[in-house]
C-alpha positions as CSV (number, residue, x, y, z in Angstrom):
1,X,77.0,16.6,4.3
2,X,76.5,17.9,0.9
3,X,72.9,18.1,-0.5
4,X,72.7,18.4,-4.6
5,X,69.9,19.1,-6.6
6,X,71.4,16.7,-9.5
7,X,71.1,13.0,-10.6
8,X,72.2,9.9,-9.3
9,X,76.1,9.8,-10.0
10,X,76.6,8.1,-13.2
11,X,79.7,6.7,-12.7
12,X,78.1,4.6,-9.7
13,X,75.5,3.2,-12.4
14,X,78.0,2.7,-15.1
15,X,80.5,0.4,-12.5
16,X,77.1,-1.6,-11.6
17,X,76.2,-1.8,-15.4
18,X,79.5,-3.1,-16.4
19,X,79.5,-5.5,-13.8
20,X,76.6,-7.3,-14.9
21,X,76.8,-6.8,-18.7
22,X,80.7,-8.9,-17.8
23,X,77.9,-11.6,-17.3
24,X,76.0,-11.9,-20.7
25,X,77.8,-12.9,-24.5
26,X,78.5,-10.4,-27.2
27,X,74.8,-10.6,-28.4
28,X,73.3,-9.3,-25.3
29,X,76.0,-7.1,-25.0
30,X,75.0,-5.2,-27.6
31,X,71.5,-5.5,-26.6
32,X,72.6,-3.7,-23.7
33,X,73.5,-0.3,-25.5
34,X,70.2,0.7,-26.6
35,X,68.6,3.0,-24.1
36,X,65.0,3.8,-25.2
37,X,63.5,6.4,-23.2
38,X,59.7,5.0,-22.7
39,X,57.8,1.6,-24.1
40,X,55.6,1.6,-26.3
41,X,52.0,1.3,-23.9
42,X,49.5,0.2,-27.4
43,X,50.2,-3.6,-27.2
44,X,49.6,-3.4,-23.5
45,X,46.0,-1.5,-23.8
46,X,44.6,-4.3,-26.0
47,X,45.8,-7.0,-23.6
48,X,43.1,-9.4,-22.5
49,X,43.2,-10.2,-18.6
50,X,41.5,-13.5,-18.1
51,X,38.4,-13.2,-15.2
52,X,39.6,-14.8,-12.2
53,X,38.2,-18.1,-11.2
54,X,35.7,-17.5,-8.3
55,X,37.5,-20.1,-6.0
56,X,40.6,-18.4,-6.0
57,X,39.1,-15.2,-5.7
58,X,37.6,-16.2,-1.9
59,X,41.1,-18.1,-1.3
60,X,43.3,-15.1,-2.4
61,X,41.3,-12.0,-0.6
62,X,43.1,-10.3,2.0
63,X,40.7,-12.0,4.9
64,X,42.6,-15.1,4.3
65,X,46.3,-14.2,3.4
66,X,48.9,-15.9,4.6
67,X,49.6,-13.6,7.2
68,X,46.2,-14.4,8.9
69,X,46.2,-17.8,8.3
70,X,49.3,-18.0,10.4
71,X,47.8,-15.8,13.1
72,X,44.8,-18.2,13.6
73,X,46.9,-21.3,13.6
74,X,48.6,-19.9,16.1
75,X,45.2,-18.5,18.1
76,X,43.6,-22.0,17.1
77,X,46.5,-24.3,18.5
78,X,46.4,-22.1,22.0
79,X,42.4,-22.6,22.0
80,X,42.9,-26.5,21.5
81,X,45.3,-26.7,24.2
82,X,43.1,-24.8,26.5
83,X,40.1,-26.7,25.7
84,X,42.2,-30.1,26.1
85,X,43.5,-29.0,29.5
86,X,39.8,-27.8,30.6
87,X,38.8,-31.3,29.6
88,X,41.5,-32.7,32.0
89,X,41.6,-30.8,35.3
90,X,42.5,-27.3,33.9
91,X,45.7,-25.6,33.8
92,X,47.8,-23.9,37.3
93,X,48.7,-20.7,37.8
94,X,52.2,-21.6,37.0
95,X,51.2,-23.4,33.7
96,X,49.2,-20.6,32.7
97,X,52.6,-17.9,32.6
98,X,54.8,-20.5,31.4
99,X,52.1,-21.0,28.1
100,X,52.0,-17.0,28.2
101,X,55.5,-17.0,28.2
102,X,56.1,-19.1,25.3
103,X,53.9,-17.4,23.3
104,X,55.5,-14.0,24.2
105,X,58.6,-15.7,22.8
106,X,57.1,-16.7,19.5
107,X,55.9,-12.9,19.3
108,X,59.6,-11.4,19.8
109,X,62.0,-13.9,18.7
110,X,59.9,-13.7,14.7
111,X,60.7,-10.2,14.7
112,X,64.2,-10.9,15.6
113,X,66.5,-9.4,12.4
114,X,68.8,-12.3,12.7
115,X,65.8,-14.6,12.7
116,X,64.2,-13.0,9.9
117,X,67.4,-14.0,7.7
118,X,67.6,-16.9,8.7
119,X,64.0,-17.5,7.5
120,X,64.6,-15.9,4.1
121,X,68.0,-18.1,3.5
122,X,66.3,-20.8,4.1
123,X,62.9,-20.2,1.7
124,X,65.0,-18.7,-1.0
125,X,67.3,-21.6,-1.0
126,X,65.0,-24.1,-2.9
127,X,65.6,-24.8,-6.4
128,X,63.8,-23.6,-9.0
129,X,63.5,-27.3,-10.1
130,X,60.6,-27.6,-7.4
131,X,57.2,-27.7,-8.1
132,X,56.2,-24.2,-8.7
133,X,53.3,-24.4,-6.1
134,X,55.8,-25.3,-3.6
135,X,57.9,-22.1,-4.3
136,X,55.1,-19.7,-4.6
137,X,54.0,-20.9,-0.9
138,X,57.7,-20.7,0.3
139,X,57.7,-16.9,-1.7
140,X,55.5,-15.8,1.2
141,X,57.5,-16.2,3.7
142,X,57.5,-12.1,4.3
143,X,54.2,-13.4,6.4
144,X,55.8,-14.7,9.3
145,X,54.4,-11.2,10.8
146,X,51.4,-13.9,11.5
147,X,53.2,-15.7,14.0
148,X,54.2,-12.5,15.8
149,X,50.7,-11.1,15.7
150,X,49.5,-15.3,16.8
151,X,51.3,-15.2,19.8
152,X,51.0,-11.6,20.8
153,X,47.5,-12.4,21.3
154,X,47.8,-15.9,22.9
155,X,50.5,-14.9,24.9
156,X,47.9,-11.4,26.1
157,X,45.1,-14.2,26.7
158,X,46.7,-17.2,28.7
159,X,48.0,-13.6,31.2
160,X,44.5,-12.4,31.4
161,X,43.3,-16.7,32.2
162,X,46.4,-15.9,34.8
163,X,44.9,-13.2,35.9
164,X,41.4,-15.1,36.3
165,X,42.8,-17.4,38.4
166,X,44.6,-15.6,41.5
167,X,41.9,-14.0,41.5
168,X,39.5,-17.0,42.0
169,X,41.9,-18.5,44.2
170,X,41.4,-15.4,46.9
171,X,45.0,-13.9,46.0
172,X,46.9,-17.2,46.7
173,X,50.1,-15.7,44.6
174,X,50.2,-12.3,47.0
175,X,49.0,-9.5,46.4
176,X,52.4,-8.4,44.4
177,X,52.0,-11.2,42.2
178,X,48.3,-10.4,41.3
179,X,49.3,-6.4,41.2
180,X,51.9,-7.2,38.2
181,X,49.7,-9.6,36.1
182,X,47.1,-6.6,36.4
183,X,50.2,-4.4,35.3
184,X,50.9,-6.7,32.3
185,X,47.0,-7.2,31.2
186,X,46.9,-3.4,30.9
187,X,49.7,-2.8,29.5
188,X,48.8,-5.7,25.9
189,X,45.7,-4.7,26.0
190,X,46.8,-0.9,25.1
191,X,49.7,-2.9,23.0
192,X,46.9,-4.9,21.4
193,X,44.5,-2.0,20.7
194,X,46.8,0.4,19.5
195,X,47.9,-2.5,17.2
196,X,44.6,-3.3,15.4
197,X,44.8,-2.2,11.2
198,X,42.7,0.8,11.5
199,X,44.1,2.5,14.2
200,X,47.6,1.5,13.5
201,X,47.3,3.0,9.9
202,X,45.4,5.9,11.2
203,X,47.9,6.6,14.3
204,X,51.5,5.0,13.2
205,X,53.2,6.7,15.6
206,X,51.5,6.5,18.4
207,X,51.4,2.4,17.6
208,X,54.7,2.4,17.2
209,X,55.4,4.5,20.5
210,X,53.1,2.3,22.4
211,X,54.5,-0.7,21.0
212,X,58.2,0.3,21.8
213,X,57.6,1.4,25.2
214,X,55.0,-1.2,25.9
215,X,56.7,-4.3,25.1
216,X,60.0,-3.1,27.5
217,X,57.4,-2.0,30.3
218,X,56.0,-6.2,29.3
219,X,59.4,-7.2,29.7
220,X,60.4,-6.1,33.1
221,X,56.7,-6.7,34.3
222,X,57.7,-10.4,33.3
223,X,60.6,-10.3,34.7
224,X,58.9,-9.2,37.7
225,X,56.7,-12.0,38.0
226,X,58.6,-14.6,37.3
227,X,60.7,-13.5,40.3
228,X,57.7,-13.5,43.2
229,X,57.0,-16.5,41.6
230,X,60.2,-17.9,42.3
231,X,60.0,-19.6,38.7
232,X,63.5,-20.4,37.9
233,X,62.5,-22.4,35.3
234,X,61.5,-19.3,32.7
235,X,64.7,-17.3,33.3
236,X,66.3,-18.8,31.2
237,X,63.8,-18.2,28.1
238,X,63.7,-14.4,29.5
239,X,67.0,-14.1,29.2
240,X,67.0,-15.0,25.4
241,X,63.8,-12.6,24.7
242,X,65.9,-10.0,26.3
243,X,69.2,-10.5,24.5
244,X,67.5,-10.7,21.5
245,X,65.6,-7.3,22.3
246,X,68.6,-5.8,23.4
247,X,70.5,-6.6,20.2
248,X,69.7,-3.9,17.6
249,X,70.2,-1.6,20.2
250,X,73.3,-2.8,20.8
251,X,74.8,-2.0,17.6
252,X,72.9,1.4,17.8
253,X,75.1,4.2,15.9
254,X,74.7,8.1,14.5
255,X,76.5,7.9,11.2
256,X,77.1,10.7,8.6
257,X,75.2,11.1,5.1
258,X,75.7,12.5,2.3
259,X,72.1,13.4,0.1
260,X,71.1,14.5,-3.3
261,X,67.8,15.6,-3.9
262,X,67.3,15.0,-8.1
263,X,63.8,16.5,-7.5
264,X,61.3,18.2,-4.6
265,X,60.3,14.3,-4.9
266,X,62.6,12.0,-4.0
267,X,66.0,12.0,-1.6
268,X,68.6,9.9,-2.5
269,X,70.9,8.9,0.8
270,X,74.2,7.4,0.7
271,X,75.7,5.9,3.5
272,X,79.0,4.6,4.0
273,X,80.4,3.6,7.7
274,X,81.3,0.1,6.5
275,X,78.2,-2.1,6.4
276,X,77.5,-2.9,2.8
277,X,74.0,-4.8,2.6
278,X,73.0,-7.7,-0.1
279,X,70.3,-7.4,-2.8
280,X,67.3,-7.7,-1.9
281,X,67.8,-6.5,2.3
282,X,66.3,-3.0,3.7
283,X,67.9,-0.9,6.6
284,X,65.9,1.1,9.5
285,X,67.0,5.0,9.9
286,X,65.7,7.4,12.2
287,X,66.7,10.7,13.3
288,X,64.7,10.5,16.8
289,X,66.0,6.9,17.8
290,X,63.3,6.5,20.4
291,X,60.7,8.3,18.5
292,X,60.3,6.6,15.1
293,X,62.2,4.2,12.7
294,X,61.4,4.0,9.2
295,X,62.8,1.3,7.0
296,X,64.1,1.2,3.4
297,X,65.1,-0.7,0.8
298,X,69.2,-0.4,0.3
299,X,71.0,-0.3,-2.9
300,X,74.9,-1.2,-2.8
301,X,76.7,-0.2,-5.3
302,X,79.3,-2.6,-7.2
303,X,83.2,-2.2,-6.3
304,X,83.2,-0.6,-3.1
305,X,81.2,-0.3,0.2
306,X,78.4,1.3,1.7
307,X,74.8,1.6,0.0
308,X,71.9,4.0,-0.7
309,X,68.1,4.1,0.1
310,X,65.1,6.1,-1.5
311,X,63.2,8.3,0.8
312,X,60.4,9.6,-1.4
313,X,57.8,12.1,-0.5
314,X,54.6,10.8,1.0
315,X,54.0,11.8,4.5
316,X,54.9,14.4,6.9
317,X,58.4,12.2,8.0
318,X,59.5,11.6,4.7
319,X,58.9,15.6,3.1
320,X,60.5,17.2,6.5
321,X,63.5,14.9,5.7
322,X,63.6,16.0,1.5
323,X,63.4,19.3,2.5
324,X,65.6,19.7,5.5
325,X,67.8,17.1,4.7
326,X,70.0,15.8,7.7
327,X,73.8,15.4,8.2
328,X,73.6,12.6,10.1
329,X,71.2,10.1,10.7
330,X,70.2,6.7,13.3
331,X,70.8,3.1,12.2
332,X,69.6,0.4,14.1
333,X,71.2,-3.7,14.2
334,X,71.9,-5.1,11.0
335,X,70.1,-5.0,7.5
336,X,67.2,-7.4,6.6
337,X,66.0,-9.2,3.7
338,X,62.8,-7.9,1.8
339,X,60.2,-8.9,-0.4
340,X,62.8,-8.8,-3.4
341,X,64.7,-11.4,-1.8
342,X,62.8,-14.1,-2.8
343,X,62.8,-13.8,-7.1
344,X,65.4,-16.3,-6.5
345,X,62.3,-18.8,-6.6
346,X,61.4,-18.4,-9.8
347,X,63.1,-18.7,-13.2
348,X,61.3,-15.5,-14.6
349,X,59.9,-12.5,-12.8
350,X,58.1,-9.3,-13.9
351,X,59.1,-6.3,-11.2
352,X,56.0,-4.4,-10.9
353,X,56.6,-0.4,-9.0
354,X,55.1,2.9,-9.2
355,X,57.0,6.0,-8.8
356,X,59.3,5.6,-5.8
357,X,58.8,2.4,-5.4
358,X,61.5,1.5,-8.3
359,X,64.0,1.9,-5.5
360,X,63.8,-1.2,-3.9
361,X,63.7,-2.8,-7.2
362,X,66.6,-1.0,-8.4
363,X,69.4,-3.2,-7.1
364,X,67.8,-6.7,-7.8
365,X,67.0,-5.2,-11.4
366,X,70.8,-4.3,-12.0
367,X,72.4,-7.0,-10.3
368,X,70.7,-8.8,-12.4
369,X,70.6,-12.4,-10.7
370,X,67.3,-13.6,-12.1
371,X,66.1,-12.8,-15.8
372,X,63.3,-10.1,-15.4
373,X,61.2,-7.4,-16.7
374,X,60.2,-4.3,-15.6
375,X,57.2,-2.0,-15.5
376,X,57.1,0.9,-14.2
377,X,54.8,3.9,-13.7
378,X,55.5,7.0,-12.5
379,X,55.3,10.9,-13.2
380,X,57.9,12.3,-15.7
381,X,60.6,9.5,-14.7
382,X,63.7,11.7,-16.0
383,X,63.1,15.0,-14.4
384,X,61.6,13.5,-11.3
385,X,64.4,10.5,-10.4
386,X,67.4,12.2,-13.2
387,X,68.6,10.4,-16.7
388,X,71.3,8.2,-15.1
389,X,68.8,6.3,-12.9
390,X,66.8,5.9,-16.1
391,X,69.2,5.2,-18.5
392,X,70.8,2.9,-16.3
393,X,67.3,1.1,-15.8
394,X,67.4,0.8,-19.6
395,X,70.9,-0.3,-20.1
396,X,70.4,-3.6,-18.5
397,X,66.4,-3.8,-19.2
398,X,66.1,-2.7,-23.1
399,X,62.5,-4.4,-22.6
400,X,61.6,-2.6,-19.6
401,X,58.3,-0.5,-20.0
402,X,58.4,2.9,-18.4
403,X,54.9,4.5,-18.1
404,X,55.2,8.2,-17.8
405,X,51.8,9.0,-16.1
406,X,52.1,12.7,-16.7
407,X,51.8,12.2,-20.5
408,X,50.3,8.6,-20.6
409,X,47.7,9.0,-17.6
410,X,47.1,6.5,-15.0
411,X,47.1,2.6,-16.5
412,X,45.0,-0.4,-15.3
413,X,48.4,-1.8,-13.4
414,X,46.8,-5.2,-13.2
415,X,47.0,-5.4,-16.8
416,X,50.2,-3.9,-17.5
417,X,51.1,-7.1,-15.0
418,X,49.7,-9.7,-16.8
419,X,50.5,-8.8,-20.1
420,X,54.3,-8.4,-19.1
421,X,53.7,-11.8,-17.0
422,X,52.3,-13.6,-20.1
423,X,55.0,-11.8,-22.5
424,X,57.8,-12.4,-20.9
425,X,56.8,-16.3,-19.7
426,X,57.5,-15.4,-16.0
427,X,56.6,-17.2,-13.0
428,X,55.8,-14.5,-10.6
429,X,55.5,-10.9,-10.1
430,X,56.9,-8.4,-7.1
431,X,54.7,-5.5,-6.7
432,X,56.2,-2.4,-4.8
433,X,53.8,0.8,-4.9
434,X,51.2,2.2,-2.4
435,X,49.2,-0.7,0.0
436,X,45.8,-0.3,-2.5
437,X,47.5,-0.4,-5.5
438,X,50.2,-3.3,-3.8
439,X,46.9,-5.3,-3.0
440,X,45.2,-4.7,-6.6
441,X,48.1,-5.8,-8.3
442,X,48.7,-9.3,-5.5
443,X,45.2,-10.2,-5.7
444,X,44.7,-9.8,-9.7
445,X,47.8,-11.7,-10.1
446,X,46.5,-14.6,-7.7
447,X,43.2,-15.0,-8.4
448,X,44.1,-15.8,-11.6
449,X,46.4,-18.7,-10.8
450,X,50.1,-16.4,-10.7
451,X,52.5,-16.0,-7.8
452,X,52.6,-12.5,-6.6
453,X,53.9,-10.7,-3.5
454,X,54.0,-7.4,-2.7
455,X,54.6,-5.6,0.9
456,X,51.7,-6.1,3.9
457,X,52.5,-3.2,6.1
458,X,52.6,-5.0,9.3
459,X,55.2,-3.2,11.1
């Protein structure tokens, strides 16, 4: 491992900037040498930002985001079914863990990786031809984090119904049976707790530790019951939730690093041990496997394999790890597509980040697949993330505003959105900064009638 206090390499950026610049005629060729070092911020102060239409202001608040409206269809069609079955003779013990069990399989198998491709591939596939309000509702497939939380708590309700009735029924199931659904009720219910937003954001890591070690302790308690219940007819379904549990593990490896540190704010790590991700995926890395996993966007270079990620300073994880930087590190399964992965919905898009957050833009904004434009804010850009990342940045993005907030101060971000939205005639914008400023940005874009997405922080 060797640890630099320099810039990106600029021979990685110049390969990726030829690449793409092999893709535009002479003219934007030459467009493509200029390499400003900041925008100019006056025409974006006097910008005008429509108010938003009161309407879409109730329909775009975080209360009803797609990510909850897919948790209460899910709640909503398990509390039709139970009132349907209530209104014809109930539902038996037996009925009662298979409905638990399915909705314990809609929890896991969403948050399968594989599954979470396959998701993205198919919403980014539609044509840009389609009506734009189709796309935008396609864009937000990142949500499907819904459906996991959905049947997470339909699956912890129909066990505690189960629960209900051996009890009512004077222990009819044995006493083993009725010990492990006790086992299993306790066991969600410190899942689902931990899991709620304010004490998940207050206590990550004990949500994730509970989360991890709860859901194998749910597993095996399943697996337990379905076997004194002689229920030969789920095994097959547990054996797929297991398998597809099992499988990140499975390709669980300790692979060397190499990291440069251009500043005390920001670590640059480069892997290479033959996986080289697509534009617009992130990979998990940890260096306690069982402890913690913390995912990031990846940046392949052009020409060869292997990738980078950003680890920026902003928590106790991510400053141990820039200042004790590590030889080796954890990576789990296989990479996933982000948030970035769907600008291939729209014609136009405008790449909204602060600060470190320019990192999962980076390779989308370099490979250049979809026309876009940039804006950026962040503190002294070229001392804090070096002149190649920059330069780079402006090689392929002449237009590209870069708002140094040490000598600019902090902008009004929705703005800066909407006037690069409305200058640049795009169809959506990608947010990527800090979960208030994120929202700000998602909601002022959306109440005002334009596409936006931005991360949720559900994991």
């Amino acid at each position: 491992m060797t640890t630099d206090r320099l810039s990106l390499p600029a021979r990685e950026f110049a390969t990726g900037i030829e690449a793409v610049a092999a893709r535009f005629d002479s003219r934007e060729r030459s467009a493509l040498s200029a390499s400003p070092s900041a925008a100019s911020p006056s025409a974006v102060r006097e910008a005008e930002v429509p108010p938003p239409g009161p309407w879409r202001r109730f329909a775009t608040s975080s209360r009803l985001m797609h990510y909850n409206r897919l948790a209460a269809v899910v709640v909503a069609a398990n509390a039709g079914y139970a009132g349907y079955r209530l209104m014809h003779g109930g539902v038996p013990a037996s009925g009662l863990a298979h409905l638990a069990l399915a909705n314990f399989a809609l929890a896991v198998l969403i948050r399968q990786q594989y599954v979470i491709n396959l998701l993205y591939g198919l919403a980014s596939a539609a044509p840009v031809r389609w009506p734009l309000r189709v796309r935008w509702t396609l864009g937000k497939v990142y949500h499907y984090g819904g459906l996991h939380v959905g049947g997470a708590i339909g699956g912890s309700l129909w066990t505690l119904a189960l629960v209900g009735v051996l009890a009512a029924d004077g222990l009819a199931g044995g006493i083993a049976s009725m010990a492990v659904s006790c086992a299993l009720t306790a066991v969600l219910a410190g899942m689902l707790v931990t899991a709620l937003p304010p004490l998940r954001t207050r206590r990550h890591d004990r949500f994730e530790l509970t989360h991890r070690f709860g859901g194998w302790a749910a597993l095996l308690l399943v697996w337990a019951q379905a076997a004194l219940s002689h229920d030969t007819a789920s095994l097959w379904l547990l054996g797929v939730l297991t398998l597809s549990i099992a499988l990140p593990w499975l390709r669980l490896r300790k692979v060397p690093v190499r990291v440069e540190r251009p500043s005390d704010h920001v670590a640059i790590v480069h892997f290479d041990y033959g996986v080289t991700p697509w534009v617009g995926s992130t990979s998990v890395i940890s260096r306690s496997p069982l402890l913690e996993w913390h995912s990031f966007a990846n940046l392949p270079p052009v020409g060869r394999t292997g990738f980078r990620v950003t680890v920026s300073r902003a928590g106790d994880w991510t400053a141990r790890f820039i200042d004790h930087p590590p030889s080796h590190l954890w990576v789990k399964g296989i990479p996933v597509s982000g948030v970035s992965k769907i600008e291939s919905l729209f014609k136009r898009v405008v790449y909204v980040a602060t600060g470190s957050g320019i990192g999962p833009c980076l390779n989308n904004l370099l490979a250049a697949q979809v026309p876009a434009r940039l804006v950026w804010v962040t503190r002294d850009p070229r001392t804090t993330y070096g002149d190649a990342l920059v330069d780079s940045i402006f090689a392929v993005h002449p237009d590209a505003l870069v708002w140094d907030s040490t000598r600019q101060g902090r902008p009004d971000l929705v703005r800066l959105a909407y006037t690069a939205w409305r200058d640049f005639d795009a169809e959506a914008v990608i947010c990527v900064s800090n979960k208030p400023l994120t929202w700000k940005v998602v909601h002022g874009m959306e109440s005002r009638g334009i596409p936006a997405y931005g991360a949720i922080w559900d994991s």
